[in-house]
C-alpha positions in Angstrom: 0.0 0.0 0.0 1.0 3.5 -0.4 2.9 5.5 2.4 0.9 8.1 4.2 3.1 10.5 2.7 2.1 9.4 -0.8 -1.5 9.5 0.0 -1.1 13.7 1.6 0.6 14.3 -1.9 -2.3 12.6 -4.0 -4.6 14.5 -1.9 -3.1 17.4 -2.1 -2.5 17.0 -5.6 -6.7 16.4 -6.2 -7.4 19.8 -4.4 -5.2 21.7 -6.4 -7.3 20.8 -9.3 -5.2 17.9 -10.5 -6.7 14.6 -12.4 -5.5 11.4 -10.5 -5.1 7.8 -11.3 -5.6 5.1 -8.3 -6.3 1.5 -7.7 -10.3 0.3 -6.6 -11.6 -2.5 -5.7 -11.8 -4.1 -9.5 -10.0 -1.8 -11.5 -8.4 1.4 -12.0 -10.0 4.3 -11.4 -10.0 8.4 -12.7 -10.4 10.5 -9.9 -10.3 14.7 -9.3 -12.1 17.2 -6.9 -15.3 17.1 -8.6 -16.0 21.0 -7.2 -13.5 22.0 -9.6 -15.4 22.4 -12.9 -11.9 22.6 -15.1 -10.7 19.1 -13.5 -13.9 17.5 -14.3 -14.1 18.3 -17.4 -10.6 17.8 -18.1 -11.0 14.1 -16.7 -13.7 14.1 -19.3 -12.0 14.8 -22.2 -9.5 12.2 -21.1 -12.3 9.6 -21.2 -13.6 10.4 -23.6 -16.8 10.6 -22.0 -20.1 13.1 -22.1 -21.2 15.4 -19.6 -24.6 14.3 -19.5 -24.1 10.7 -18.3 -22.8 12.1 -14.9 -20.0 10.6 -12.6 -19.4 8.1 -9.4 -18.2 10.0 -6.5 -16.4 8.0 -3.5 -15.9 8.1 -0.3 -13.8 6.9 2.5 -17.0 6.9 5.1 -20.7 7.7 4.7 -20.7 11.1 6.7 -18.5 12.5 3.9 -22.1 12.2 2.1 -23.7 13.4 5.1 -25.0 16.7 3.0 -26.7 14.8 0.4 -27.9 12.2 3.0 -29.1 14.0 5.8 -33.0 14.4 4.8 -33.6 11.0 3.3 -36.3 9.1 4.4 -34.9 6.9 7.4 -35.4 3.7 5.1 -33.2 4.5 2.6 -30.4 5.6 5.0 -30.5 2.3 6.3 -30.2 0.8 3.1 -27.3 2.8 2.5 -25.7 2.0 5.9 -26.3 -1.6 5.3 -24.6 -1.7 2.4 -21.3 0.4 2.9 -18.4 0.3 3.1 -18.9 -2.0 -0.1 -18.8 -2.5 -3.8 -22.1 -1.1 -4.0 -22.8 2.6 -5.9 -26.3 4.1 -5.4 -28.3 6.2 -7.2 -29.2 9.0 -4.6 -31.2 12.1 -5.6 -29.3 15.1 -5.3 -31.7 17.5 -4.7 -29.8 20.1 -6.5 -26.6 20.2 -4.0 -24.1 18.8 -6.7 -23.2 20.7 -9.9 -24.6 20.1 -13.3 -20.7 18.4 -14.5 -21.0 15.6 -11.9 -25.1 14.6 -12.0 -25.3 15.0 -16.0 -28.4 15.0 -17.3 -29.7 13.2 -13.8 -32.0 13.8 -10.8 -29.8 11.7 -8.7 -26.1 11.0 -8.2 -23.4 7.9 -8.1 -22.2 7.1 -4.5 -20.4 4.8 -3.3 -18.2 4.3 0.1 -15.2 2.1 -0.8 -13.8 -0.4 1.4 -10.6 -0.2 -0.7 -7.9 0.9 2.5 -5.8 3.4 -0.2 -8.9 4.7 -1.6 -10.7 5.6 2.1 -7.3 6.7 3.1 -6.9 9.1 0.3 -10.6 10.3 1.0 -10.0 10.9 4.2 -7.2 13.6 2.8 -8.7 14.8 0.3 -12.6 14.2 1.1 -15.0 12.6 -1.7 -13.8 12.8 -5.2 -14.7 11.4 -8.8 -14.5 7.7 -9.6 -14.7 6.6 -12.7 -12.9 3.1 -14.4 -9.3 4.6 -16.1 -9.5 4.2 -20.0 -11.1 5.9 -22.6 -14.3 5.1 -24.0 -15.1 2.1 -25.4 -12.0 0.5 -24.2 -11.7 -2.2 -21.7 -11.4 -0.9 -18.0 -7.0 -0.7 -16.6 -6.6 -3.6 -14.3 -3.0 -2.1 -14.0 -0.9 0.6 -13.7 1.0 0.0 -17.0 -2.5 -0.2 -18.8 -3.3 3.3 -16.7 0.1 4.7 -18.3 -0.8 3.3 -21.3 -3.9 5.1 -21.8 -3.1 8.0 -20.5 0.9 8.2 -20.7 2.1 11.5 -19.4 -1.7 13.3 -19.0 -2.4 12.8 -15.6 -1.1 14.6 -12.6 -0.6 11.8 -10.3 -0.5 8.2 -10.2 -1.1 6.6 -6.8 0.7 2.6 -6.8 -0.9 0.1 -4.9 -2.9 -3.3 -5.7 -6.2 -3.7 -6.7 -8.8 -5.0 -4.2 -9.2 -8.5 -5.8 -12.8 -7.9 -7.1 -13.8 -9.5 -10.6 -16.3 -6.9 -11.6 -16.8 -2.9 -10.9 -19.5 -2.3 -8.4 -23.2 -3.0 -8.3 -25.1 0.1 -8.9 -28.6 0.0 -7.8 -31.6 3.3 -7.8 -32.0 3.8 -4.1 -35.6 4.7 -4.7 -36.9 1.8 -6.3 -34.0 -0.4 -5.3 -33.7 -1.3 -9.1 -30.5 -2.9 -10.5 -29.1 -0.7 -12.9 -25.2 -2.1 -13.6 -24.8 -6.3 -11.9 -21.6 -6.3 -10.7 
């Protein structure tokens, strides 16, 4: 795993407005501050990917959601808590408190609470950030650093080492609402 030290940099690195790569749970994942419009939609362009299908954010514990969580209905909360820290994202309505480059076209947003140790460490610096798989669109997902650099060779601010969680498959996203599978993992 990544030194402490390592981890302060990549945070510190994400709220300067830098785009990051780090291991997940399955693969490799893009991540920046997603309040900083310019990082976003830089981290865009290097996907390759539109503005209108919206982002994942993660987090190292579910009170870093607490804004967007704090008047759900007490069942849904639970479901949440249940359910994190785990390779489960949820479609959560966002009530307006997340900007326009991170929902998309959507009245709900991504979350998910990792139980990755380097990711919740890192979000513990540098508080919830974008998650998205590292590779451009239409190309299979990095399941190493060498892919990462491949794909993205000297574009990104920061690469974080470490090892992949040992998942198979990116995570189960589900509409908190309905409970609806929208992605099997």
């Amino acid at each position: 795993m990544a030194s402490n030290w390592q981890i302060q940099q990549t945070a510190q690195v994400v709220r300067q407005g830098g785009v990051i790569a780090y291991p997940t749970e399955a693969v490799w994942g893009l991540g920046c501050d997603p309040w900083n419009e310019t990082a976003v939609y830089r981290l865009l362009a290097l996907k390759e990917r539109p503005v209108h299908k919206g982002l994942i954010l993660v987090a190292g514990s579910m009170e870093q959601f607490d804004f967007l969580l704090d008047d759900l209905p007490d069942i849904w909360r639970q479901r949440l808590a249940d359910s994190w820290p785990g390779p489960n994202t949820w479609l959560v309505p966002h009530r307006e408190l997340l900007p326009e480059w991170i929902t998309g076209e959507h009245d709900s947003v991504a979350l998910r609470v990792s139980d990755h140790p380097l990711v919740q460490a890192l979000c513990r610096e540098a508080g919830p950030i974008v998650s998205t798989s590292a590779n451009p669109a239409g190309r299979p997902s990095a399941r190493s650093r060498l892919r990462v650099e491949q794909y993205f060779h000297d574009q990104l601010d920061k690469v974080l080492g470490g090892a992949l969680g040992g998942r198979k498959n990116p995570s189960l996203i589900r509409d908190l609402r309905s409970g609806e599978v929208i992605r099997p993992s």
